[in-house]
PAFI-75666 format. One record per residue (C-alpha): residue in three letters; x, y, z negated. Coordinates in pm, 1 decimal, decimal comma, always signed. Layout:
<recs>
Ala|X|Y|Z
...
</recs>
This chain:
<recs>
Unk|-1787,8|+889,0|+1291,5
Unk|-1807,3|+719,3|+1583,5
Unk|-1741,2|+346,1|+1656,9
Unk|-1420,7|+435,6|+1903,3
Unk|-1289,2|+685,8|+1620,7
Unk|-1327,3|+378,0|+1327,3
Unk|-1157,6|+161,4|+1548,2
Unk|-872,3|+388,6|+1627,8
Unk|-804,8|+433,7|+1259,5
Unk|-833,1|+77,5|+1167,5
Unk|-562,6|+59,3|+1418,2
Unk|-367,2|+344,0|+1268,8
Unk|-382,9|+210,6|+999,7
Unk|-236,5|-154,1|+1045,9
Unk|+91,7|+11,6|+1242,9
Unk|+139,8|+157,5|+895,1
Unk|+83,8|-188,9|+744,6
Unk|+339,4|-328,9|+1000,9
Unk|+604,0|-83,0|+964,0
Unk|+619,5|-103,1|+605,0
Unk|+679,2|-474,4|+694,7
Unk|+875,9|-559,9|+983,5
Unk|+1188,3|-507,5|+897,4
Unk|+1234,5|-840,6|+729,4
Unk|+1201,9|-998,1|+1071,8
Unk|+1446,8|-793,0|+1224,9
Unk|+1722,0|-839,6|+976,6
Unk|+1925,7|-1135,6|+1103,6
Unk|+1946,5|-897,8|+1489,4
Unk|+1989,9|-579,1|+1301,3
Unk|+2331,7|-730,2|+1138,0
Unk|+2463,6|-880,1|+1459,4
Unk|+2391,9|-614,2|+1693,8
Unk|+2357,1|-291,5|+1480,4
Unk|+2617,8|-389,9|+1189,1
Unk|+2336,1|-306,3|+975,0
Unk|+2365,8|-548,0|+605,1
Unk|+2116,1|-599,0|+372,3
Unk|+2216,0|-297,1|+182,8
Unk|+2127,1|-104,8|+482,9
Unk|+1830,4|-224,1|+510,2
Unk|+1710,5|-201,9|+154,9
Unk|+1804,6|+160,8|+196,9
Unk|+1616,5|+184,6|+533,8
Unk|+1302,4|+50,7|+386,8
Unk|+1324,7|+216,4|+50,5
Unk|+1346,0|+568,4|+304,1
Unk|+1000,1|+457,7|+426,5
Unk|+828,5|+489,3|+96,5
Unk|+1016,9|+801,4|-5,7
Unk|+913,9|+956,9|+323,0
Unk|+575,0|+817,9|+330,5
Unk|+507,1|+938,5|-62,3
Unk|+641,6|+1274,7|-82,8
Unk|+458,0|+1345,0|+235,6
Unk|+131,5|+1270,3|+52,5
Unk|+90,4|+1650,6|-117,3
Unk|+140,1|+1821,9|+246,8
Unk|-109,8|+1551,6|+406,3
Unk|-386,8|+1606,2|+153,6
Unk|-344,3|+2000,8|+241,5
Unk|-349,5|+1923,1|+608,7
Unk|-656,9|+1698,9|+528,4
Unk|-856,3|+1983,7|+360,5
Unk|-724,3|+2281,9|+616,7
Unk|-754,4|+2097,1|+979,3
Unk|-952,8|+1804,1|+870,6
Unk|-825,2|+1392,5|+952,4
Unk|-863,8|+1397,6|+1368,9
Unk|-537,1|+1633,9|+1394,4
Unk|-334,5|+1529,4|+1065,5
Unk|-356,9|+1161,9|+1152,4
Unk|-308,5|+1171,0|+1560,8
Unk|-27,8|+1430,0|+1552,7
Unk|+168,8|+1312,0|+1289,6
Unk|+123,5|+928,4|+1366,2
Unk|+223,9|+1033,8|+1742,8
Unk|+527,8|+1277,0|+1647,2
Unk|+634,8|+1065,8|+1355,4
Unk|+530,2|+706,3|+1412,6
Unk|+578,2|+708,7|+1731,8
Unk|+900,5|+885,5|+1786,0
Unk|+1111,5|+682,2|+1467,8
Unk|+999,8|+380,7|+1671,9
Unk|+1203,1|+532,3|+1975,1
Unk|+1501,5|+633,2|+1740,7
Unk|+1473,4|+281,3|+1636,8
Unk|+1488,8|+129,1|+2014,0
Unk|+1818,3|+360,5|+2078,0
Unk|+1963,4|+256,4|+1762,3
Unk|+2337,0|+170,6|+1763,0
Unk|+2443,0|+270,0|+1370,0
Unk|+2274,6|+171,4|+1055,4
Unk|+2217,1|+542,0|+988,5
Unk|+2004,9|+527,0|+1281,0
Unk|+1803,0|+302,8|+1118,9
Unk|+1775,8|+527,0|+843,8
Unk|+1661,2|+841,5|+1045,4
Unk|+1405,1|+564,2|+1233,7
Unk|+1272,8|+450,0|+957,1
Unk|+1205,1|+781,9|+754,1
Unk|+1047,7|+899,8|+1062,3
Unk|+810,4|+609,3|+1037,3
Unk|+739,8|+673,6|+682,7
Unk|+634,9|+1041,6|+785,1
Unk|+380,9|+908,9|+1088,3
Unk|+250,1|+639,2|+836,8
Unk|+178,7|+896,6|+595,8
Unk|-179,3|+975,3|+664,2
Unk|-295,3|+665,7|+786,0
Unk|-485,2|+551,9|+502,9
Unk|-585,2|+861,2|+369,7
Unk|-718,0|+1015,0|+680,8
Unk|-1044,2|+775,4|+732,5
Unk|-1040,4|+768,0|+334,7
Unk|-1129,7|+1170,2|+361,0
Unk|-1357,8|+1080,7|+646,5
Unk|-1548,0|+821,5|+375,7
Unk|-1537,2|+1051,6|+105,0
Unk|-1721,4|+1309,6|+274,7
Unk|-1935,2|+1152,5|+508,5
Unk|-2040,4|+838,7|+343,9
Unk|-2263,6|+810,7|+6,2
Unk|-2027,2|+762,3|-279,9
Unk|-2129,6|+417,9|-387,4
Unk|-1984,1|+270,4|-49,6
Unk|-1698,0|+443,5|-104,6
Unk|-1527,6|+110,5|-230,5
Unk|-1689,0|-150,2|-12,2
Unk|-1568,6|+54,0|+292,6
Unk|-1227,6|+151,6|+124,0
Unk|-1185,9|-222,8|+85,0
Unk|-1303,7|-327,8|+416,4
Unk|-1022,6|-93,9|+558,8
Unk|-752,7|-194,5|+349,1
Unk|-852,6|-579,8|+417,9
Unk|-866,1|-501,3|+829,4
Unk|-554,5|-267,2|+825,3
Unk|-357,4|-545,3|+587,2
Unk|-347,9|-789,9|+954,5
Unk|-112,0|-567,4|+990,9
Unk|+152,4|-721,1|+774,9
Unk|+67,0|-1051,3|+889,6
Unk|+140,0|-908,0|+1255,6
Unk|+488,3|-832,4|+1135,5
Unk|+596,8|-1170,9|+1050,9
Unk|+534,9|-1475,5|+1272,8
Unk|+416,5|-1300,7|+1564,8
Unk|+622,8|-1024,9|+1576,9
Unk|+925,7|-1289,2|+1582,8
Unk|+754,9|-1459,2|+1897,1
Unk|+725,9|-1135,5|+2078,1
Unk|+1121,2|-1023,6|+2004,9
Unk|+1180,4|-1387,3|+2139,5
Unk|+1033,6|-1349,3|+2430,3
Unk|+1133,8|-954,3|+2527,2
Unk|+1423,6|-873,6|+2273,7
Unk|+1401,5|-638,0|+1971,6
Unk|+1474,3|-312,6|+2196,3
Unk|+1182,1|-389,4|+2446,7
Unk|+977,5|-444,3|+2165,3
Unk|+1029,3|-103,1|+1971,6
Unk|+1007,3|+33,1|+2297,3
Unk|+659,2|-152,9|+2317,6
Unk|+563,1|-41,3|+1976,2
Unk|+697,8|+323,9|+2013,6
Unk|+390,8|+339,3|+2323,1
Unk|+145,0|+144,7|+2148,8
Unk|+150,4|+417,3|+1857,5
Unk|+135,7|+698,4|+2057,5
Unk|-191,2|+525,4|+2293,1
Unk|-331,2|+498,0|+1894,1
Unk|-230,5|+878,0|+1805,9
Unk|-398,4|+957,1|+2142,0
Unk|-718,8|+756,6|+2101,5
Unk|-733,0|+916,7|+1723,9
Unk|-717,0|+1229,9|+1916,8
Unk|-999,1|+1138,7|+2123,1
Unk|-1228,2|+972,4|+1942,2
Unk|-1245,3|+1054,2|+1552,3
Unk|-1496,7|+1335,8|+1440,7
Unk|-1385,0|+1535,0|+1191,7
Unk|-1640,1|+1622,0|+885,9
Unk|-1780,3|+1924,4|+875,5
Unk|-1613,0|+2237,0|+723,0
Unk|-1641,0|+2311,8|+377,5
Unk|-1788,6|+2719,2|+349,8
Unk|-1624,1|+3032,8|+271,8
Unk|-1794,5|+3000,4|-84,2
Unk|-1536,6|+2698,2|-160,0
Unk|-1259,8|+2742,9|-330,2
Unk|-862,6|+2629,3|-164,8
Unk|-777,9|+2346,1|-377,9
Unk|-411,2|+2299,6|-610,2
Unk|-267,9|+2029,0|-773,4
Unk|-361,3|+2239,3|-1072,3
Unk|-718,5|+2167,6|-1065,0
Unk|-672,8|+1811,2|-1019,0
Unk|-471,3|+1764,1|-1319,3
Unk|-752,5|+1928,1|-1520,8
Unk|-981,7|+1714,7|-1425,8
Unk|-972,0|+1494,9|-1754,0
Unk|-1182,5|+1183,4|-1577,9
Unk|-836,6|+1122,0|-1379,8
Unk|-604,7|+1163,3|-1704,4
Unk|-614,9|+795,7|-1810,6
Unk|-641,5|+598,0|-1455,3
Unk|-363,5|+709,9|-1357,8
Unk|-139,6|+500,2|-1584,8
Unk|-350,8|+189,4|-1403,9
Unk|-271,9|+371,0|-1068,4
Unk|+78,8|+358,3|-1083,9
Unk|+109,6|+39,4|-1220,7
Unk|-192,3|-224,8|-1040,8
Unk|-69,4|-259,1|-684,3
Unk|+288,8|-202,4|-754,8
Unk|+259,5|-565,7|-934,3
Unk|+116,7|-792,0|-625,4
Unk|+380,3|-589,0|-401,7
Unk|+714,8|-636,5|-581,1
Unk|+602,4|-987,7|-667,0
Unk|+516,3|-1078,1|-315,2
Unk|+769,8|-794,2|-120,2
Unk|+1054,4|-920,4|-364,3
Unk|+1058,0|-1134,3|-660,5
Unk|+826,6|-1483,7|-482,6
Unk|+1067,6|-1618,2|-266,7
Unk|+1374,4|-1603,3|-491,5
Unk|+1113,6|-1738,0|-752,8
Unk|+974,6|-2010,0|-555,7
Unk|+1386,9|-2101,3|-525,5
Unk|+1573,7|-2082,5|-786,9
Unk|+1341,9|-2235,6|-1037,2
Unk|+1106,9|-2450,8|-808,5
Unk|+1351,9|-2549,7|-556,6
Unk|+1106,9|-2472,1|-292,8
Unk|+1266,1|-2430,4|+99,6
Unk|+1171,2|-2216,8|+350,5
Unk|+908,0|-2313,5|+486,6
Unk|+724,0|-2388,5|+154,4
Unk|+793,0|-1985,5|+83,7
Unk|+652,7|-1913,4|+399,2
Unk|+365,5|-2059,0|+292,8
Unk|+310,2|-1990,8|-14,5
Unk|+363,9|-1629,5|+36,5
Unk|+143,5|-1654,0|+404,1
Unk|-118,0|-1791,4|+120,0
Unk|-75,9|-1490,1|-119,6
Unk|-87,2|-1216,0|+156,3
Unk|-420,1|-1415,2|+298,4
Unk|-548,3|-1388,5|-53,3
Unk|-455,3|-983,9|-105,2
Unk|-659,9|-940,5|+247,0
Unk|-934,9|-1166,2|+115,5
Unk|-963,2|-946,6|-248,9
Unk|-987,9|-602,4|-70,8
Unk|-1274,4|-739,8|+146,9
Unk|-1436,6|-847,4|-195,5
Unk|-1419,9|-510,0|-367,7
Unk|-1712,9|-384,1|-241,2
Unk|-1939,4|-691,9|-342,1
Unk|-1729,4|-684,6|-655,8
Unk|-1875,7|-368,9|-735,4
Unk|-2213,0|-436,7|-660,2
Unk|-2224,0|-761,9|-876,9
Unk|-2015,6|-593,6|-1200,0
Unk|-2225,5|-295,1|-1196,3
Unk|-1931,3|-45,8|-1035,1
Unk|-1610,6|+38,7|-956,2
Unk|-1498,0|+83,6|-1311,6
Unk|-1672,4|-269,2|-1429,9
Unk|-1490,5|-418,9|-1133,8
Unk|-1137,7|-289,4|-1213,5
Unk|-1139,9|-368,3|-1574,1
Unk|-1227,2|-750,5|-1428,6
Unk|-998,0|-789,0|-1186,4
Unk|-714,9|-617,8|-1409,8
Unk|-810,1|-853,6|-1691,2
Unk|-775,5|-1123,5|-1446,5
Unk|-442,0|-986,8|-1315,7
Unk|-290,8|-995,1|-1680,7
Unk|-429,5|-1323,5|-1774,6
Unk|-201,9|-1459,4|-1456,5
Unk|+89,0|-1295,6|-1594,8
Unk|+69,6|-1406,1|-1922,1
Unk|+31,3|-1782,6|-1775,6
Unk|+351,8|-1699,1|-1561,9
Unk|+573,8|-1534,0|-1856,7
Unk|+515,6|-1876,4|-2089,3
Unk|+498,0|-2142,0|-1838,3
Unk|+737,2|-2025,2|-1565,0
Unk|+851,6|-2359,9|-1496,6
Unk|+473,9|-2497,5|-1367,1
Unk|+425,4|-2699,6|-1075,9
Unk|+466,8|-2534,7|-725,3
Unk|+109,1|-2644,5|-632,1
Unk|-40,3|-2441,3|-961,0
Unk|+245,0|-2168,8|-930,9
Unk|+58,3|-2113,0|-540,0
Unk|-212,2|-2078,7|-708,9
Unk|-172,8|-1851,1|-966,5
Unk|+18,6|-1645,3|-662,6
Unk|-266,4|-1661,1|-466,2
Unk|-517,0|-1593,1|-770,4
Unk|-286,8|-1289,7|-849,1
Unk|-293,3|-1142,3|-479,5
Unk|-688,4|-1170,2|-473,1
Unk|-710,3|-971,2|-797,5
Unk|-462,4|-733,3|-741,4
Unk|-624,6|-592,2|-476,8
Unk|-842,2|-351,7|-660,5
Unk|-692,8|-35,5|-525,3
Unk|-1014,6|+46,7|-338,8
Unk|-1173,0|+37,3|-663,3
Unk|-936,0|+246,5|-853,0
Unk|-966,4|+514,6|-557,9
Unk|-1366,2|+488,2|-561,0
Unk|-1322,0|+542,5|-897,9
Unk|-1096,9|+823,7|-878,8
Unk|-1265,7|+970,2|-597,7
Unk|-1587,9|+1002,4|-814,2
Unk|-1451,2|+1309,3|-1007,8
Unk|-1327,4|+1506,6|-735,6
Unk|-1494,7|+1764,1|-624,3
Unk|-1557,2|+1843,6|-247,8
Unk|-1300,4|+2121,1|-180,8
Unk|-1018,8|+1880,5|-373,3
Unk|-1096,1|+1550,2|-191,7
Unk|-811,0|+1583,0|+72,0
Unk|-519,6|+1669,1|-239,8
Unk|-692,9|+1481,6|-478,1
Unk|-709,4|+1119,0|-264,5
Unk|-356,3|+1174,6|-144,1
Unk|-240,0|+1261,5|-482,6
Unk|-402,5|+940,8|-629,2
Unk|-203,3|+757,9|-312,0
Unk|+118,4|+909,8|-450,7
Unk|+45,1|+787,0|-798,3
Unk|+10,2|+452,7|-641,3
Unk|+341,2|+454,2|-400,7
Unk|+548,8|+609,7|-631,9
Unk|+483,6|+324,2|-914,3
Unk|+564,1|+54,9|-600,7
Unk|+892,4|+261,3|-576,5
Unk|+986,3|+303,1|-894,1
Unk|+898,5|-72,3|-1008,2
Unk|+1087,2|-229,7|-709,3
Unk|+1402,8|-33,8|-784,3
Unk|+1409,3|-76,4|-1166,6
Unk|+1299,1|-448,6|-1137,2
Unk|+1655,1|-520,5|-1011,1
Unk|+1861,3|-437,5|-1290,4
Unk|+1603,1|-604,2|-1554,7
Unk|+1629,4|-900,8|-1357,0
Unk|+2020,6|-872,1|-1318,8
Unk|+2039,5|-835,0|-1701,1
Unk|+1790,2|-1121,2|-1779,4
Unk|+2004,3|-1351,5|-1515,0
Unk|+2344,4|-1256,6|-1703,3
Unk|+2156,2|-1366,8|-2038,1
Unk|+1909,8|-1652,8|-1946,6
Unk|+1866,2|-1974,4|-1750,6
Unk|+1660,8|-1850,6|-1385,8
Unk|+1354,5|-1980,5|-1540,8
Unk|+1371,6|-1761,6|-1842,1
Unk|+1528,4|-1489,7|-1645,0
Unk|+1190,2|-1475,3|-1436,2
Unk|+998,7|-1454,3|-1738,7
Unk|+1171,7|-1184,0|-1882,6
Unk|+1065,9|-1031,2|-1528,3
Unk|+704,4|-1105,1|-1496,6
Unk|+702,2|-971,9|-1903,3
Unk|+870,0|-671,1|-1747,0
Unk|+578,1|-624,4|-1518,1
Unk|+316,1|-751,6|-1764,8
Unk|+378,9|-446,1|-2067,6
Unk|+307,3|-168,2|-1798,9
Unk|-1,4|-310,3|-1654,4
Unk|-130,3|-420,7|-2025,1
Unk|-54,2|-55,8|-2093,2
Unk|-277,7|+22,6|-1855,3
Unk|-560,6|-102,2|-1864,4
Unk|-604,3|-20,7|-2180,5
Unk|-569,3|+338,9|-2131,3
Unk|-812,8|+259,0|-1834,4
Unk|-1055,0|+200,1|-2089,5
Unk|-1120,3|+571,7|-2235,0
Unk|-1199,5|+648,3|-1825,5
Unk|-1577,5|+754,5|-1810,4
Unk|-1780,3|+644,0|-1584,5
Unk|-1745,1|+884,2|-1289,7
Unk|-2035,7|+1121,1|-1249,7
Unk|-2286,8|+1082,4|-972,8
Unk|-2176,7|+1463,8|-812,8
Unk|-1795,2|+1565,7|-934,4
Unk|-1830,4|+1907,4|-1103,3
Unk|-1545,7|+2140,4|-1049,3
Unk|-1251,9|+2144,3|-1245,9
Unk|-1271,7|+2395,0|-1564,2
</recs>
């Protein structure tokens, strides 16, 4: 792949880390000059990931059939770039809605597409180190949505900027277009691929309880449950939030840059995940008892957590290990979905636990019924992650 066709997925790529983001920013001008509440904009965001995971079946398809260069470019330019102009014209919070799913759809193969690219073209053991490198580059991103996006819409308004970031995505699309080389087609003596044949494949079976549970942790905690945290039972302000959360995202960016030497140093992906999970759990067993600790030692168990919760690159090396060529497209994006879908489905049914726990329990108890809420599933597991084999050097095909 050449250097211009990395770049413009890198690039790709953070857009979809910045939409998934951004609308936090935008919430205070979305009320006053849209009428859109914070309802709305739950709704609007939660659209994104609904969008952006049940496109992952039809993008793993598109991955295998016309290969990453197309997938990626058209839909980033037709999807990402057109909800971002639905989003400049908006004057209803439905719009916002239509913008927003149209986002999720553009956004939908940007991590998968260079992850194909990888998987093919690369030898599998650097699978994770560059899986992680991406994540860490493309995870600016969010940090591109906070402060500086706020400078920008304070300098050119929130319209001018969609309208900036509706052209910006479609100059990416276009240099995708240009520059990124797809891998070589798989022969006539290949197989078409089915979610059938990867649920046979019985090295898959028990990581993807780990899957659906390892970054949906770090990204409620951080998305939703920190700042209301870092409030009501450490009687932090705003600007203390900001920074302990700034210090938590720095940390997530810092841990997917480490998988790859991670790896390396544990002996392989699978070594590394079962460290950085153990890790992960220890944290949340510290933050279930003593939820009450010092804001200076609750940063850094925040900041401990977001380092080593970043093993998704690890769990998809992993994963990717027992695919077989013909099934890496479906198979990656179904591993993806796994992943989304448990962010989904923890967000939305963290809400009523924590209502429940509030109605029952001073805040700092009702947090630790929270994080214990969190803590079962990802227990759960990783010990299921435990009777994963090693993945084999060449994935066989599926029986």
């Amino acid at each position: 792949m050449l250097k211009a066709g990395l770049v413009s997925l890198v690039l790709a790529y953070m857009l979809s880390q910045f939409y998934r983001a951004f609308l936090a920013v935008l919430a205070p001008v979305l009320q006053d000059q849209v009428g859109a509440g914070p309802g709305d904009l739950a709704l609007s965001s939660g659209l994104w990931f609904i969008a952006f995971a049940a496109m992952q079946l039809p993008v793993g398809a598109a991955l295998d059939r016309f290969g990453p260069r197309r997938t990626v470019a058209w839909l980033m330019g037709l999807g990402g770039a057109g909800g971002a102009v639905v989003f400049a014209l908006a004057t209803a919070p439905w719009h916002l809605h239509v913008a927003m799913t149209l986002l999720g759809i553009g956004c939908s193969p940007a991590l998968m597409g260079p992850y194909y690219i990888f998987a093919r073209e690369y030898p599998q053991a650097a699978f994770g180190a560059l899986a992680g490198m991406l994540v860490g580059f493309g995870s600016l991103g969010n940090i591109l949505g906070a402060s500086p996006l706020v400078w920008v819409i304070e300098a050119a308004g929130w319209r001018q900027t969609l309208w900036g970031l509706a052209a910006v995505t479609l100059g990416v699309a276009a240099l995708v277009l240009a520059a990124v080389r797809d891998p070589a087609r798989l022969g006539a003596g290949h197989p078409q691929g089915s979610i059938g044949q990867i649920l046979r494949l019985r090295g898959l079976w028990f990581i993807l309880p780990l899957f659906g549970v390892n970054y949906a942790v770090t990204a409620a905690i951080r998305g939703l449950w920190a700042a209301p945290w870092l409030t009501e039972v450490h009687g932090a302000d705003a600007t203390q939030i900001g920074r302990v959360t700034l210090a938590m995202g720095l940390a997530m960016v810092a841990g997917s840059f480490a998988v790859g030497p991670a790896a390396r140093l544990a002996g392989g992906a699978r070594r590394a995940v079962m460290i950085f999970s153990a890790v992960m759990i220890a944290v949340m067993g510290v933050m279930v008892l003593q939820p009450t600790l010092p804001l200076a030692v609750v940063t850094v168990l925040l900041v401990v957590l977001g380092f080593f919760g970043s093993a998704y690159p690890l769990l998809m090396a992993h994963g990717r290990g027992f695919l077989p060529p013909h099934l890496v497209g479906r198979g990656m994006t179904f591993l993806n979905m796994m992943s989304i879908g448990g962010v989904g489905v923890m967000q939305f049914a963290s809400r009523p636990v924590y209502a429940a726990a509030q109605g029952a329990y001073p805040p700092a108890q009702a947090f630790a019924m929270l994080w214990l809420f969190f803590l079962i599933p990802l227990a759960i597991g990783f010990l299921l992650y435990f009777l994963t084999p090693e993945a084999p050097a060449h994935a066989p095909d599926p029986d």
